[in-house]
Each structure stands twice: as C-alpha cells, then as structure tokens.
N, C-alpha and C positions, 0 to 999 in steps of 0.2 A: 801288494801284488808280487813284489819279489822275491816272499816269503818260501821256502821248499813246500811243494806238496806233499801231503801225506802219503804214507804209505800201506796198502792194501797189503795184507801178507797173508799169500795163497797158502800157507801150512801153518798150522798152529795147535800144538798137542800133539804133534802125530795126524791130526785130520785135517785132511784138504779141504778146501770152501770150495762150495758146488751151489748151484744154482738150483733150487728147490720151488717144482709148481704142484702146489695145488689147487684140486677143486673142492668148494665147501658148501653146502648145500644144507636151507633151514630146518629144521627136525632129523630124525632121527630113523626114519621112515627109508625103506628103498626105493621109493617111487621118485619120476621122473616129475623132479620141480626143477624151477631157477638154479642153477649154480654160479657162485664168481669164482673167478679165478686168481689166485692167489702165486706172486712170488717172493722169494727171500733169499737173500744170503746168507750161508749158514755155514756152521764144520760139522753138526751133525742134526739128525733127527730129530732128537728133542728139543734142539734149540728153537729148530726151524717150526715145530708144531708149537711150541712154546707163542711162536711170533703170529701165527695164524690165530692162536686163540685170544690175543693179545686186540685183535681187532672185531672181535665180537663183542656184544655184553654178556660177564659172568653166568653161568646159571643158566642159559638158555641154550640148548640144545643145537645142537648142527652136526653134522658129519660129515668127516675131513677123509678124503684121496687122496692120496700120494702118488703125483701122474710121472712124476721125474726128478732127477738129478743129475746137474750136468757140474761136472768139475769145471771150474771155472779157470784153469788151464788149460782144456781142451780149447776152448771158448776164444783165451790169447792165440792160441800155437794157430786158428784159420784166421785170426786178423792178423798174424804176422809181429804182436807186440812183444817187443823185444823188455825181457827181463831177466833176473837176478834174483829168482825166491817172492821178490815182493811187484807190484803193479802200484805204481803211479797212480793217485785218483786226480781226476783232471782239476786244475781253479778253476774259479767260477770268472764264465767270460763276463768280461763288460759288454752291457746290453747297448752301448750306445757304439761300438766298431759292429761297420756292417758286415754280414754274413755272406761269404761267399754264394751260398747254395739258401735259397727260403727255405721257410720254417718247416711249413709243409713238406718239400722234397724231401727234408732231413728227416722228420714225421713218419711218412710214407716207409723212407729206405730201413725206417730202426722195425718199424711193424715186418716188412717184406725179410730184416737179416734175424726177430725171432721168427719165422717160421722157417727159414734154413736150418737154425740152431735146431730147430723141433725134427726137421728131417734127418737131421746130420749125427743130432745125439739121444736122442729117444730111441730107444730098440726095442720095444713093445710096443708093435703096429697100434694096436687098439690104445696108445697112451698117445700116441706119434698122430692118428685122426682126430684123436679128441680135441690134440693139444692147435691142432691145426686147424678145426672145427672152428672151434673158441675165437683165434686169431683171426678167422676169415671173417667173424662178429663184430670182431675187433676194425677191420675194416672195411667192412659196411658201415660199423657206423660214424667213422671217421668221414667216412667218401662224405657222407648224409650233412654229417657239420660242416664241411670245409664247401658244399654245395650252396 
C-alpha cells in the first residue's frame, strides 16, 4: 500500500489523451437499431477505434460513430486536480475502511459528473443530446436496479 502510484501521462508523442465516446451499432445498415456506448482512453483515433473493435467479434460487421473527444486535461483543470504533466491514478482502496459517502451516492454523482462533462465538452449539440440521451438510459436504468 505504500507503494507510489502510477502515473497517467497526459502527453505522449505529441498527442494528448482525451477521452473518446463512441456509439457502435450491429450491421452496417443506417437504420435505427440498438446501439452501446462505448468509452476509451486514448492519444489518438486509431488507437482508440482500434480499442472499440477490440470488443467485438472479428469479421462481423457494425458501425462505429465518433460522438466525442474530451482532452482529459480539460477534464482535471474543472475538478481542480492539481498536476505536473502526469495524473496520479488512484490505489486501489481497501474494501474493508468504511466509505464516507455510499456506493450508490458515489454511483449516482459519477453518472450525474458524465453528463456535465457531455455538456461542458461536446460542442456538437446533436453529439452533446445523444451523448446525454444515452446517459439519461444510463440512469434509468440504474434508478431500476438500485429500486
């Protein structure tokens, strides 16, 4: 536990790591079916579609949207975390010290701070609904489980 944490390092090659969502949907077709939603860390594009395809099976068809990218320094600079080039990744807590705040609250508040992020860094309304669309799905169907 007393180990240094690693470290996250927001540039690398020249390219900044940004926060990459997609939407991926079965076939190849433009009609309105299911889509998930897909996110990643990434320094660039191919990496990050790289990581999408990565979670399909080969050879079967889908089509991938590219709804966003959020520099994940934007991301630091409105929590206020104070860095050096690189971001801290947290250790891993021990599950047995209690948690100030429940799971749920914690839960709720990460769903409720992406759709800020979706308002605050998407600039293509029509990526910025979607992305918030999805999210509101997103919690509905939490409310449903945690019911």
């Amino acid at each position: 536990m007393n180990a240094p944490a690693p470290k996250l390092n927001l540039n690398e090659n020249s390219n900044a790591l940004q926060v990459y969502v997609f939407t991926v949907q079965n076939g190849s077709l433009n009609l309105e079916v299911p889509e998930d939603t897909k996110m990643f860390l990434a320094y660039n594009d191919i990496t990050a579609i790289e990581m999408v395809r990565k979670e399909y099976s080969a050879g079967f068809p889908i089509a991938i949207r590219k709804r966003a990218t959020i520099p994940v320094q934007k991301i630091i600079d409105v929590l206020n975390i104070p860095t050096n080039g690189t971001a801290t990744v947290p250790q891993k807590i021990d599950s047995s010290v209690e948690s100030p705040i429940s799971k749920e609250v914690a839960e709720r508040n990460f769903i409720y701070g992406m759709m800020m992020v979706a308002d605050k860094f998407v600039v293509d309304k029509r990526d910025q609904a979607t992305i918030k669309r999805i999210i509101n799905k997103v919690l509905k169907t939490y409310d449903e489980k945690v019911s």
